[in-house]
Legacy VTK file of the C-alpha trace (Angstrom):
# vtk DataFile Version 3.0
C-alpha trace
ASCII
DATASET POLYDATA
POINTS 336 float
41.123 -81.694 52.592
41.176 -81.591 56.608
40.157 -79.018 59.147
43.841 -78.409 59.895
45.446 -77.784 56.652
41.832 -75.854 54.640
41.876 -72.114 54.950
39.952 -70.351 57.394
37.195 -67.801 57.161
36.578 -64.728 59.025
32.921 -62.669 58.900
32.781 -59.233 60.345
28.860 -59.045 61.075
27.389 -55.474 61.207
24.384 -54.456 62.096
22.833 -53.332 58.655
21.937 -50.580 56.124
19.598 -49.641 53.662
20.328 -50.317 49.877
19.136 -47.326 49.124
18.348 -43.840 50.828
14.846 -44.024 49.911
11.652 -44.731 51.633
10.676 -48.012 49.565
14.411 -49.469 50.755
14.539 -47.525 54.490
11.079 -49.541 54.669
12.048 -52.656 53.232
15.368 -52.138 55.810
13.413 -51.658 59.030
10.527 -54.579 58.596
13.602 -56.877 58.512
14.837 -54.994 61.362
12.203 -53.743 63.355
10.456 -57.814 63.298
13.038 -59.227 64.965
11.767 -60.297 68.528
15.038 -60.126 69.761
15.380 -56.076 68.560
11.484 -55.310 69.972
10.702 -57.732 72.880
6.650 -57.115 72.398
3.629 -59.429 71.595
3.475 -60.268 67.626
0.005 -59.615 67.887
0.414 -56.421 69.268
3.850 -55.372 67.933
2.871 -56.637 64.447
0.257 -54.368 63.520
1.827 -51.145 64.823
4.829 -51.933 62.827
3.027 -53.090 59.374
0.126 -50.196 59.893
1.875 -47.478 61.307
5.485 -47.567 61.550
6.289 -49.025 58.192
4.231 -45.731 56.666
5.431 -43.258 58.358
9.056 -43.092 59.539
10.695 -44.844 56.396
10.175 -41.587 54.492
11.476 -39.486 57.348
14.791 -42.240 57.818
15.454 -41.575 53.882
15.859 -38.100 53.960
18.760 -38.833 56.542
20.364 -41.008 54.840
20.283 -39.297 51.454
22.423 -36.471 53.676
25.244 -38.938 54.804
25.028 -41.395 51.736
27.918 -41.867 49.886
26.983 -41.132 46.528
30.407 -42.606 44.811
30.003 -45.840 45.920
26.530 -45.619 46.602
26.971 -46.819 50.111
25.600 -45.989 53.200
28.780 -44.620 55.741
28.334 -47.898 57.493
27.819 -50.681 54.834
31.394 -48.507 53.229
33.563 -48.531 56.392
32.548 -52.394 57.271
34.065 -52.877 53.730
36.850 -51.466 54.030
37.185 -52.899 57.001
36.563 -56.149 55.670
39.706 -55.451 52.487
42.189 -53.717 55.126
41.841 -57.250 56.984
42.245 -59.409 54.387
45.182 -57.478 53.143
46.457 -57.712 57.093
45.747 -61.519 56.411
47.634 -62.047 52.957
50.820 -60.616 54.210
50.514 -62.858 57.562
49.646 -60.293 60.161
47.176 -62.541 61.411
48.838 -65.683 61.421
50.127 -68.078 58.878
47.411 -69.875 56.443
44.832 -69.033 54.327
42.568 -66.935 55.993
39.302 -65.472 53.436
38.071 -62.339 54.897
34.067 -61.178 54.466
31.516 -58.982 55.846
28.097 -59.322 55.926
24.908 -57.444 57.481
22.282 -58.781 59.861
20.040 -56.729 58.433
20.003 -56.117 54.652
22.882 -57.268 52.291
25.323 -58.890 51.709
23.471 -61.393 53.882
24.893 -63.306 56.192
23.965 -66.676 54.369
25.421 -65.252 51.162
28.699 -64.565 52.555
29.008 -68.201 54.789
28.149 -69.801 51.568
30.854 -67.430 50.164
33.468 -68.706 52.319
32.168 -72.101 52.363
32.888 -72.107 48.277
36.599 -70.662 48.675
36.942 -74.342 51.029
36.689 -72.472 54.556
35.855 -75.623 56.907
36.503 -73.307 59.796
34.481 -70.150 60.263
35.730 -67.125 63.210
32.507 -65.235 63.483
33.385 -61.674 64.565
30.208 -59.434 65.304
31.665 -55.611 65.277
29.625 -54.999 68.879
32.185 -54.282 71.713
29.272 -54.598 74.605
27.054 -57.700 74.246
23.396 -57.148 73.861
20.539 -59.741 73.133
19.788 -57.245 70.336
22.642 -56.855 68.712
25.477 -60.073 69.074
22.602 -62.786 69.902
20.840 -61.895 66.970
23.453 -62.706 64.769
23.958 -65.706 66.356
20.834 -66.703 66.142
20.510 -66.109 61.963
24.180 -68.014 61.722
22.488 -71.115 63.332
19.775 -70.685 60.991
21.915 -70.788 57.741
24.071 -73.645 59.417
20.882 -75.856 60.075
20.182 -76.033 56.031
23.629 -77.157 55.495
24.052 -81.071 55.127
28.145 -80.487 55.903
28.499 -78.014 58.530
31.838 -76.073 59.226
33.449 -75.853 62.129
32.400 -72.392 63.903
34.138 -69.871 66.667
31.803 -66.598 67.949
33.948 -64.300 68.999
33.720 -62.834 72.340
32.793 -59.100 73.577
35.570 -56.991 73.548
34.380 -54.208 75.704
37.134 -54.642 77.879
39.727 -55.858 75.535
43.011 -53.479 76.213
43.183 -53.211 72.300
40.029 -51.686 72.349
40.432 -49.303 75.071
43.421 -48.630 73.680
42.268 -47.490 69.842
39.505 -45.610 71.882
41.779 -43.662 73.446
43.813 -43.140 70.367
41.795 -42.080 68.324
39.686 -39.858 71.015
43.283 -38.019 71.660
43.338 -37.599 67.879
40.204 -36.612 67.768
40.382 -33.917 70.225
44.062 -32.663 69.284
42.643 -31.836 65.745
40.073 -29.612 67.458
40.285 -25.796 66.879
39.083 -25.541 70.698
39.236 -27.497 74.089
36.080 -29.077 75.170
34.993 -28.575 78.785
33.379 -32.236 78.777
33.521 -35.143 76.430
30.698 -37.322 76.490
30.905 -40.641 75.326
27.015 -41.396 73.915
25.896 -45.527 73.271
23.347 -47.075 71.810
20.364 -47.334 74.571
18.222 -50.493 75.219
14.629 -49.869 76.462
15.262 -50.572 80.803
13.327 -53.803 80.918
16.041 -55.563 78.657
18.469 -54.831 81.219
16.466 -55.754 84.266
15.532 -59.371 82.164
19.356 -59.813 82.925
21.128 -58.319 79.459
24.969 -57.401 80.809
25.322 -54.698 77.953
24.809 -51.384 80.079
27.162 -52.764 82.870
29.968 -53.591 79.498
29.503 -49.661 78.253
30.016 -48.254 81.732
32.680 -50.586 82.654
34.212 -49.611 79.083
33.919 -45.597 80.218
35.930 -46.261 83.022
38.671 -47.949 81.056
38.376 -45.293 78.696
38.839 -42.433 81.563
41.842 -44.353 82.960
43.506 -44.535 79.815
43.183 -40.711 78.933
43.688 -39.275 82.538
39.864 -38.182 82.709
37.889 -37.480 85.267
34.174 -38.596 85.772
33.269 -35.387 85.332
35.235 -34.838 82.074
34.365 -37.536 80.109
30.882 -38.317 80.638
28.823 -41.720 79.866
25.218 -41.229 78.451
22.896 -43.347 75.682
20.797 -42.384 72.762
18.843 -43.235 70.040
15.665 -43.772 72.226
12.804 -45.047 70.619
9.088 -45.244 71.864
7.482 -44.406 75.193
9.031 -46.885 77.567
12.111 -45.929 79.699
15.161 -46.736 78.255
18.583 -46.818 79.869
19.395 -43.348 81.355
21.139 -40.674 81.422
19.828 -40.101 77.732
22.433 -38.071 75.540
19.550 -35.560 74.272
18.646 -34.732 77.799
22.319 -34.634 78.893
23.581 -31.968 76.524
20.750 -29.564 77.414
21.293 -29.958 80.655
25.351 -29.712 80.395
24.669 -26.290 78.095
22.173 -24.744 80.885
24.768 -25.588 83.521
27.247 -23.219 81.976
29.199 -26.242 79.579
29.914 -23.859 76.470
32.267 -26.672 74.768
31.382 -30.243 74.225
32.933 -32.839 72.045
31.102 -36.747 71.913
32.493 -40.110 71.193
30.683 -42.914 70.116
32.208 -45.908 71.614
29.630 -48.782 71.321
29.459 -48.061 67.315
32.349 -49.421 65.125
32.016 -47.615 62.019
30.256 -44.419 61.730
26.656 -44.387 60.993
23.191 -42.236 60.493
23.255 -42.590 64.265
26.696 -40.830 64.709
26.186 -38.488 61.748
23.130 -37.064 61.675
21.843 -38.166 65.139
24.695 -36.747 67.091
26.620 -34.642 64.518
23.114 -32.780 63.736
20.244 -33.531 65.832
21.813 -33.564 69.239
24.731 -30.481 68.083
22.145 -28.214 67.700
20.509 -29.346 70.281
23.264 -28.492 72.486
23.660 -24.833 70.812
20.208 -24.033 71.244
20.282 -24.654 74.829
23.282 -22.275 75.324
26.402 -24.502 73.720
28.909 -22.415 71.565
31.422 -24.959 70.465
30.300 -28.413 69.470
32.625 -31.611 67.634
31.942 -35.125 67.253
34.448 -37.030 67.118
34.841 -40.128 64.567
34.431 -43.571 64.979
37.813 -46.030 64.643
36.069 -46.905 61.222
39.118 -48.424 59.169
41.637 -45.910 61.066
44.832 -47.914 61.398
43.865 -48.033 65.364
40.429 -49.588 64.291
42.897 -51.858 62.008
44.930 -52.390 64.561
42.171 -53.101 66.902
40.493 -55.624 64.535
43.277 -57.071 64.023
44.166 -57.787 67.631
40.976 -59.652 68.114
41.021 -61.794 65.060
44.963 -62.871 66.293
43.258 -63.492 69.853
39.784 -65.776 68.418
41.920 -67.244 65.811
44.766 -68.605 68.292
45.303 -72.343 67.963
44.093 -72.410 64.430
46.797 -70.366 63.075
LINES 1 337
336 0 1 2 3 4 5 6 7 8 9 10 11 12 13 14 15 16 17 18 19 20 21 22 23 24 25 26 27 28 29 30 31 32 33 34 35 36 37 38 39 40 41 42 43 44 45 46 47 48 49 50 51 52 53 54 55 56 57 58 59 60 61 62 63 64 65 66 67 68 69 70 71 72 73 74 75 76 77 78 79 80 81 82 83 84 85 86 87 88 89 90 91 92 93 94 95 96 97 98 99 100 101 102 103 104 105 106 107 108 109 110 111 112 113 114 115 116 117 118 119 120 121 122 123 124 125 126 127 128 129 130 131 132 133 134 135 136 137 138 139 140 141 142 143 144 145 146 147 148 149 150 151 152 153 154 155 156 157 158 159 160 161 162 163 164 165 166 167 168 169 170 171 172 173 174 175 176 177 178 179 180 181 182 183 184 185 186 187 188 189 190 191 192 193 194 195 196 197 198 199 200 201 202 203 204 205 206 207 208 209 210 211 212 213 214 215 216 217 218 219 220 221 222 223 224 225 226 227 228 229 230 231 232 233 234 235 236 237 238 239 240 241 242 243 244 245 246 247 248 249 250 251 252 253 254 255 256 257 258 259 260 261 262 263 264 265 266 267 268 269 270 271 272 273 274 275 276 277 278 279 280 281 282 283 284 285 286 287 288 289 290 291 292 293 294 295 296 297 298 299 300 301 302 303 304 305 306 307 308 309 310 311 312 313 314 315 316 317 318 319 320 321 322 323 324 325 326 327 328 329 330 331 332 333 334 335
């Protein structure tokens, strides 16, 4: 068999998920998670011990009751680990009837974090003959902790193996005019489906903590220059669709404006109608559900708000197919 004429694989990477929405799994889910030095960029010997004798006993408990609220109970998935899959069977199915090229191409998914692991699913592929792996990591802005991390594990698994496979990383796509485009689909969508017209949308990412950024990572730059793209495409102004970041953890600055102090201060500036986006996230999550479908709605109402909608992520819409697609056509090009 030769590199030209074996199939090819493709891994969607995802951040990760839980097994389980219960403390004993939320916990076993964030020491993976939360001991990465590339996610928390603090001494071991000081970082260690706050995670292992504080952390680790405390907020898993508090994590599980969210997730038992968004878990999906007939598959017994967590809304992320289920859209990545489907994802993951839309795209091979996309692949079998040649929309991505003609070959084999084996489709998988796998977590960073939790499982299916990525060393599982390489090995996966690797079984099925796949001597030529496209890596696609399911983050549209680049960040040390999100797409380097995965690269980093990948190099891991590939230094055990005796006979490696040839391997492509696909690049950041937060710029990609597929991408912009399915964002402004399905934010259109989204908004035409509303029984009300919001007076701003606000399009919340992921934050970083501020020192990432100023040690050189480009991923605030890639979600601003993505909000612009996204404006142009929907005829928004700057003041209409809004850019902002959430999820803040800890007592160092993170990347500002935050999304929890923007919505207060949006409803106490007269803003009765809001709808948010989620951009940076591919598949909906606890932090689109319950962090800005709960936590930061009622936020919003409390300080004065009346009408409030979140808007889904692409998930395995047929523009987030579309989408995924696109890219996979793109990374794949001169081995299909």
């Amino acid at each position: 068999m030769t590199t030209t004429t074996s199939p090819i694989g493709l891994l969607l990477v995802n951040l990760g998920t839980p097994e389980a929405p219960e403390a004993p799994a939320v916990r076993r889910y964030l020491a993976q998670f939360l001991s990465d030095p590339r996610v928390v960029e603090l001494p071991r010997l000081i970082w260690l011990p706050l995670l292992y004798g504080v952390i680790l006993n405390t907020r898993p408990a508090k994590s599980a009751v969210g997730y038992a609220a968004i878990w999906n109970r007939e598959s017994n998935e967590s809304p992320l680990k289920a859209f990545t899959r489907m994802q993951a069977e839309k795209l091979a199915a996309l692949a079998e009837g040649g929309a991505l090229g003609v070959g084999a191409i084996h489709v998988e998914y796998a977590m960073r974090y939790g499982a299916p692991a990525l060393s599982t699913q390489i090995e996966a592929l690797l079984a099925k003959g796949c001597e030529r792996i496209l890596v696609l990591p399911l983050y549209p802005q680049y960040a040390a902790s999100t797409t380097a991390t995965a690269f980093d594990e990948i190099a891991c698994v590939l230094r055990k193996l005796r006979r490696q496979p040839t391997l492509r990383f696909a690049a950041p796509y937060f710029d990609d005019p597929a991408y912009i485009d399915a964002l402004a689909q399905g934010l259109r969508e989204g908004l035409s489906s509303l029984d009300f017209e919001p007076q701003v949308v606000l399009a919340s990412f992921h934050g970083l903590p501020q020192f990432q950024i100023d040690k050189g990572d480009p991923y605030k730059s890639q979600c601003e220059t993505t909000a612009r793209l996204l404006r142009e495409a929907t005829g928004m102004s700057e003041d209409r669709l809004r850019l902002s970041f959430q999820s803040r953890f800890g007592r160092a600055k993170w990347i500002e404006p935050y999304t929890a102090e923007t919505v207060v201060a949006l409803a106490k500036q007269g803003v009765k109608r809001l709808a948010i986006v989620a951009p940076g996230f591919s598949a909906d999550c606890l932090e689109t559900i319950e962090e800005l479908g709960v936590e930061i709605r009622d936020l919003f109402l409390e300080a004065g708000g009346e009408k409030f909608a979140r808007i889904p992520c692409l998930n395995d819409s047929e523009a987030g197919m579309q989408l995924l697609a696109a890219l996979a056509r793109r990374e794949l090009a001169g081995w299909v």
